[in-house]
C-alpha positions in Angstrom: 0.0 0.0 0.0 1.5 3.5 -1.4 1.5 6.2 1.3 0.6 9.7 0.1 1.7 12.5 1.7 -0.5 15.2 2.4 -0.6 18.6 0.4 1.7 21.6 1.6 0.2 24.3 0.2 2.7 27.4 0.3 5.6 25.2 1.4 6.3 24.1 -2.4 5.4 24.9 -5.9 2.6 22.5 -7.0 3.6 19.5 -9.2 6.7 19.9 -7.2 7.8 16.6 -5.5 6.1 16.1 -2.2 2.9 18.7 -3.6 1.4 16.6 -6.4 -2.0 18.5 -5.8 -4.0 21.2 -7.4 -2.8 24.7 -5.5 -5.8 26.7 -3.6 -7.1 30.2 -5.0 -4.6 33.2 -3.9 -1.5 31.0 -4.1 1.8 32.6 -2.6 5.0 31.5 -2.2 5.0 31.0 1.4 1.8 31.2 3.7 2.0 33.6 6.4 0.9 32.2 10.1 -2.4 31.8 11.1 -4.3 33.4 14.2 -1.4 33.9 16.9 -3.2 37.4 17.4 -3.9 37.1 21.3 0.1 36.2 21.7 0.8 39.4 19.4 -1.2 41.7 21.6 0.2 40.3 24.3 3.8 40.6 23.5 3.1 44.1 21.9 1.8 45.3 24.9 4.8 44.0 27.5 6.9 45.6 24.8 5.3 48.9 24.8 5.1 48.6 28.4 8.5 48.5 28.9 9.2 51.4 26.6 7.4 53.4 28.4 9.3 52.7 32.1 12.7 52.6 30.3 11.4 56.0 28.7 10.4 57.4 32.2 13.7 56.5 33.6 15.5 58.6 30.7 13.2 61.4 31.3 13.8 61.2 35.3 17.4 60.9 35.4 17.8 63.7 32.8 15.8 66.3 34.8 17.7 65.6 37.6 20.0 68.5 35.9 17.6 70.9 35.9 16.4 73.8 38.4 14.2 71.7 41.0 13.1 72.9 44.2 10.7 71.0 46.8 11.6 67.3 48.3 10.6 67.6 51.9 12.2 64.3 52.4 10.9 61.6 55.3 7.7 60.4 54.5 7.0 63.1 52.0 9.2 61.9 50.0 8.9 58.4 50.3 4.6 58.8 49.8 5.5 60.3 46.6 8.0 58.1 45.1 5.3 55.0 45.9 2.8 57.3 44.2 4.5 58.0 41.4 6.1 54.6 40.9 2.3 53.4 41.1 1.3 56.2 38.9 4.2 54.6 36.9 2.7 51.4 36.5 -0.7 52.2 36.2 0.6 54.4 33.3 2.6 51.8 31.4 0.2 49.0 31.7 -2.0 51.9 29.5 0.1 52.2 27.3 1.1 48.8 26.8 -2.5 47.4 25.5 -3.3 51.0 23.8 -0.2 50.9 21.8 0.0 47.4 21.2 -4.0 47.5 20.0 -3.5 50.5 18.2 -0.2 50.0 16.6 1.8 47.0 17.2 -1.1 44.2 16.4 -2.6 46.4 13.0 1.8 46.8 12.5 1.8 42.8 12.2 -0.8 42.1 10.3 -0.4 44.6 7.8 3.4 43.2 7.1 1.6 39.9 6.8 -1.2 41.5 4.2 1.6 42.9 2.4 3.5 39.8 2.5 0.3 38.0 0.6 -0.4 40.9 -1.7 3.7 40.6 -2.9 4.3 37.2 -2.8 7.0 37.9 -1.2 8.1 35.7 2.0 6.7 37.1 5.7 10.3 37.9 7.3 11.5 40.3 9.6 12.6 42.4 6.9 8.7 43.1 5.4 7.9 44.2 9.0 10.3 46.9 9.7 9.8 48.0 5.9 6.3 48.3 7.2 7.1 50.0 10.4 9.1 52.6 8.4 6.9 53.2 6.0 3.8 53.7 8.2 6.2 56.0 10.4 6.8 58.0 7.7 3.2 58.4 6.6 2.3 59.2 10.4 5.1 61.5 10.7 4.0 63.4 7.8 0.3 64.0 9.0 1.5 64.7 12.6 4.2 67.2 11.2 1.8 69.1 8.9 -0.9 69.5 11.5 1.9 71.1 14.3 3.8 73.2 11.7 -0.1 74.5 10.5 -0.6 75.1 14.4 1.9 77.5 14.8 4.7 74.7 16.8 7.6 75.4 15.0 8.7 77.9 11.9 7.1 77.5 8.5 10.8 76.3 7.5 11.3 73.8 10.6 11.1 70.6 8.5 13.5 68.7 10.7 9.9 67.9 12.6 9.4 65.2 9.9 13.0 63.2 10.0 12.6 63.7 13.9 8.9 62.3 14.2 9.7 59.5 11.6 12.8 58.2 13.3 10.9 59.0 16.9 8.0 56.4 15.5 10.0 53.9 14.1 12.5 53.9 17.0 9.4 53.3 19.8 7.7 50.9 17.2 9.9 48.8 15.5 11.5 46.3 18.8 8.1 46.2 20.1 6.4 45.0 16.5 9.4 42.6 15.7 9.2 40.9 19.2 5.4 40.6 19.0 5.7 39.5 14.8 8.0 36.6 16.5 5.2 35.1 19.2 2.7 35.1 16.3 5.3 32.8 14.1 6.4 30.6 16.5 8.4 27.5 14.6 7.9 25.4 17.8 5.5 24.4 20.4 5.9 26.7 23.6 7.9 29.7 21.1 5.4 32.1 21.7 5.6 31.9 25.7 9.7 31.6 25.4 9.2 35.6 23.2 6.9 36.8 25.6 9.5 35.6 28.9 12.4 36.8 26.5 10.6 40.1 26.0 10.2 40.7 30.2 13.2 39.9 30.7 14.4 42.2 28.2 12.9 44.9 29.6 14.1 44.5 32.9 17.7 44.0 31.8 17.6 46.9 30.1 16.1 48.9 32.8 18.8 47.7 34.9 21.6 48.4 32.5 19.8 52.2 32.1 19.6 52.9 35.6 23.1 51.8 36.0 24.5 54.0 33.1 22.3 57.0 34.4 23.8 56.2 37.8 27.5 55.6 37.0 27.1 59.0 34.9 26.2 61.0 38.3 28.5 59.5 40.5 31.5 60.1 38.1 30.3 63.6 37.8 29.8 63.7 33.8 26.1 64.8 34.9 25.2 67.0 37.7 22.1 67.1 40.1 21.2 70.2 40.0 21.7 72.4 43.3 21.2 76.5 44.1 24.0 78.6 43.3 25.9 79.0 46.6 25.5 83.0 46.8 27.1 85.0 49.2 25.8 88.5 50.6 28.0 90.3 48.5 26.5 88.6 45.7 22.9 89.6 45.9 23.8 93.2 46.5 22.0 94.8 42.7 19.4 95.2 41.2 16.9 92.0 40.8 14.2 92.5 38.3 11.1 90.5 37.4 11.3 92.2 33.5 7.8 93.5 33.4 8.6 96.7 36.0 8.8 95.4 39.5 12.2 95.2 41.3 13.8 94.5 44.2 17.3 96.7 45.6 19.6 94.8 47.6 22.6 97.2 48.9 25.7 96.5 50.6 24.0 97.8 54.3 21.3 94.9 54.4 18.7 97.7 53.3 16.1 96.2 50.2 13.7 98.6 48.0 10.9 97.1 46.6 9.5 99.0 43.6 6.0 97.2 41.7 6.9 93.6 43.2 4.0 91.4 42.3 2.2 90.0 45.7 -0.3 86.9 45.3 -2.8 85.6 47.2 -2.9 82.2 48.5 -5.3 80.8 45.6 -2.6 82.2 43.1 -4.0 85.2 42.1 -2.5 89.1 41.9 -3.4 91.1 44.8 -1.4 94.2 44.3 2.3 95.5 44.0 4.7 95.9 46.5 6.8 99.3 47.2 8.2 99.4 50.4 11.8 99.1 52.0 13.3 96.9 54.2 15.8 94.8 55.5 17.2 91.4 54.1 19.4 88.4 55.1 20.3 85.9 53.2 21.8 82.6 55.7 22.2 79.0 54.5 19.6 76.7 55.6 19.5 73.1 56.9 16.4 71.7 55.1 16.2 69.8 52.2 13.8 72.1 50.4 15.5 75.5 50.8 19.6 75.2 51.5 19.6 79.0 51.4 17.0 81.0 53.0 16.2 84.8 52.1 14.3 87.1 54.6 12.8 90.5 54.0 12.3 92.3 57.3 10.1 95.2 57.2 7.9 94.4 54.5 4.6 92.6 55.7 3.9 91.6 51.6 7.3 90.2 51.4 8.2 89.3 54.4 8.3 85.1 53.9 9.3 82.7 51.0 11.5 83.6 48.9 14.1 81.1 48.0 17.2 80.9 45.6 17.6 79.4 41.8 18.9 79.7 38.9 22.3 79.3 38.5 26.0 80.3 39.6 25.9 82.1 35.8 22.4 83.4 36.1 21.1 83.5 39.4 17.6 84.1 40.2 15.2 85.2 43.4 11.8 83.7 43.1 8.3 83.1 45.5 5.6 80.2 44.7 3.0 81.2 43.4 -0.4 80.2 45.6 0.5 76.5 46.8 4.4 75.3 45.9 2.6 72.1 44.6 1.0 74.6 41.3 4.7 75.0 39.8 4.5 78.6 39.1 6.8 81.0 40.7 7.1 84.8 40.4 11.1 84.7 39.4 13.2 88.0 39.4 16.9 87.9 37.8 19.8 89.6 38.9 20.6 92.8 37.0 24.5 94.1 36.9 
């Protein structure tokens, strides 16, 4: 008795030995995987996931350089790290499934769609060509609507390389990873891409976290800190640039002349002209290393505080609560 083996449409021409059988409508080369979609979200959104913490980290150990004030330390600051490492989470898992649903899984099967509409083989390749082209197309609509906004200059087409590369560069490992668990070549291959992908992520993170570290402690970066002024360095003139000042001489006298004043909600209550006394002595606290009183002056008479820098030095007051952000900022004048 003759055994015949079965038809592999895709895997060989017809009439080719081992495919003696009549080929099925919309023949191609090499037939792209069936279903694996749930494993493709899955993976897609891990990947994205990821991103996004990896991303965070960047964005955290790179504004460590800039002008920060605030960190009451204790349990202040240890509430708010476990907030925002929650709000962290919360924020990446988000992410994850939106960008894997709304990118990553359409991403996979469109290289597989293309992949049928070619004839060409479903590799690796097809799906970052995808990626990049769809990244370009994005880039171009995004680009168009912020230049026709008003973000940038009419000539400021460096948006659309910079968008492009941006898309592709969050896209692409998170579309090739998840194209892999939908085309697994063995039993199990899609769970080994989804544990590879974690793991990934994490080692990466790791690796990040020690760079960013390393980079801080070997003093290439720089947390930022308050200039260290001295008294003979805040004796000028310190201006806010829309009228109001403040004089600072040599005797500890101060003139104010239009300072804004605020009212606890944030809002302008009035302008300040009086004269006083200041002092400016270094401070224990976390929050405020340097502490400058104005004697003298009931409106001004608390919380001011030091920033800028040694270059450009600044004297600012919050605005309503510290928590809103907004400071009224005057800059020394010589």
């Amino acid at each position: 008795m003759t055994q015949t083996t079965p038809p592999k449409w895709g895997l060989t021409p017809p009439g080719a030995p081992g495919n003696p059988g009549v080929p099925p409508q919309g023949f191609m080369p090499v037939r792209p995987p069936d279903g694996g979609n749930a494993a493709v979200f899955t993976v897609g959104a891990v990947a994205i996931g990821a991103e996004t913490v990896i991303a965070a980290l960047v964005a955290v150990l790179y504004s460590l350089q800039s002008e920060s004030h605030g960190g009451e330390g204790g349990l202040g600051w240890l509430s708010g790290t476990i907030f925002a490492l929650v709000l962290l989470a919360v924020i990446s898992m988000i992410a994850g499934l939106a960008g894997s649903a709304m990118a990553v899984l359409p991403l996979v099967l469109l290289g597989r769609a293309a992949a049928r509409r070619t004839g060409r083989r479903d590799s690796w390749r097809l799906t970052l060509a995808t990626v990049a082209v769809v990244a370009a197309a994005l880039a171009l609509v995004i680009g168009s609507c912020m230049l026709l906004a008003g973000f940038g200059g009419p000539g400021d087409l460096l948006v659309y390389p910079v968008l492009a590369l941006s898309l592709i560069v969050g896209l692409a490992p998170a579309t090739l990873c998840a194209r892999a668990a939908g085309n697994p070549g063995k039993p199990g291959a899609r769970w080994r891409v989804l544990g590879g992908v974690a793991l990934g992520g994490l080692g990466l993170f790791a690796v990040t976290l020690a760079v960013g570290v390393a980079a801080y402690s070997s003093g290439i970066l720089k947390i930022y800190e308050p200039p260290r002024l001295t008294e003979a360095d805040m004796v000028g003139t310190w201006t806010d640039g829309d009228g109001g000042s403040l004089r600072f001489e040599a005797d500890g006298t101060v003139t104010a002349k239009g300072v804004n004043e605020y009212e606890v909600t944030g809002e302008q209550s009035g302008a300040s002209n009086c004269t006083g006394k200041w002092q400016l002595t270094e401070n224990d606290g976390v929050g405020r290393p340097y502490e400058l009183s104005i004697a003298d002056c009931e409106s001004l008479s608390f919380g001011w505080d030091i920033g800028g820098t040694e270059e450009h030095p600044t004297v600012f007051t919050w605005i309503g609560e510290p928590d809103s952000g907004e400071r009224y900022i005057l800059t020394r004048q010589r």
